[in-house]
Structure formats: structure tokens, C-alpha cells
N, C-alpha and C positions, 0 to 999 in steps of 0.2 A: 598633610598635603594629599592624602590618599583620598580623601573624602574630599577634596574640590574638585579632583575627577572625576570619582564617582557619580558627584553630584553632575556635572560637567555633560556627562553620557545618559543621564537621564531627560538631559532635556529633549534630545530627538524624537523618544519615545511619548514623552508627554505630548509633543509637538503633534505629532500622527495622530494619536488617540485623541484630542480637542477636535483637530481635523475631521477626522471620521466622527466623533460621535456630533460635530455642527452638521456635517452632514444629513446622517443619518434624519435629526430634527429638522433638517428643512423641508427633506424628500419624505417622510413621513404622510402630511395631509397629502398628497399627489397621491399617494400608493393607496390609501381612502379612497379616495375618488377613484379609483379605478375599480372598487369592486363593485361600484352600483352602474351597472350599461348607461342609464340613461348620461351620470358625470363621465364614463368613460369616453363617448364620442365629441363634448365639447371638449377635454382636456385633448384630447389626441388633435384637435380642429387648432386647438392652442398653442401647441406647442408646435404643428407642422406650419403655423401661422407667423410666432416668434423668430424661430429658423428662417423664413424667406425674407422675413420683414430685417432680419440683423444680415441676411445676405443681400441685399439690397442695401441697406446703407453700407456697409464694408466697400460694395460694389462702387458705390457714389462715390465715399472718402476716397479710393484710391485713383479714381477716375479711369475706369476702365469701363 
């Protein structure tokens, strides 16, 4: 019975570390593109772009 717990208490951990390391993999290419200037100002144009554009429909959905 000791080892179902054991087992039990490692899933949390398992849990975070999938978490992070999917992360890590997604944000990877991004962080690329940030070391050549020229991908730097589209990605930054992209991502200030994404932001307004999901603040603007959030804006719509709630109707405010």
C-alpha cells in the first residue's frame, strides 16, 4: 500500500514537468526569432497585434 502512494505523489510532479517542458517547446522558435532584429520587430508587431485583436473580441463577447 506504500507504493500506491508513492506512486500517487509523483504524479503532481510528473504533471509540472510535461507542463514546463510543453512549454518550453512551444516558446522555443519565438525566442529564435528574437535574436535576428529584422524577426524581432514583426514578432513584437505580432504579438502586440494578437493582444488587441483577443481584446477586442473578449470586448464584443461580453458586450461592453
Amino acid at each position: 500500500m506504500n507504493d500506491f502512494w508513492t506512486n500517487i505523489l509523483r504524479y503532481p510532479r510528473f504533471f509540472i514537468s510535461s507542463l514546463v517542458g510543453l512549454i518550453l517547446v512551444i516558446l522555443t522558435p519565438f525566442r529564435n526569432l528574437f535574436k535576428n532584429p529584422k524577426s524581432r520587430i514583426f514578432l513584437t508587431l505580432g504579438i502586440i497585434l494578437f493582444f488587441v485583436s483577443l481584446y477586442l473580441i473578449l470586448k464584443t463577447m461580453v458586450g461592453l
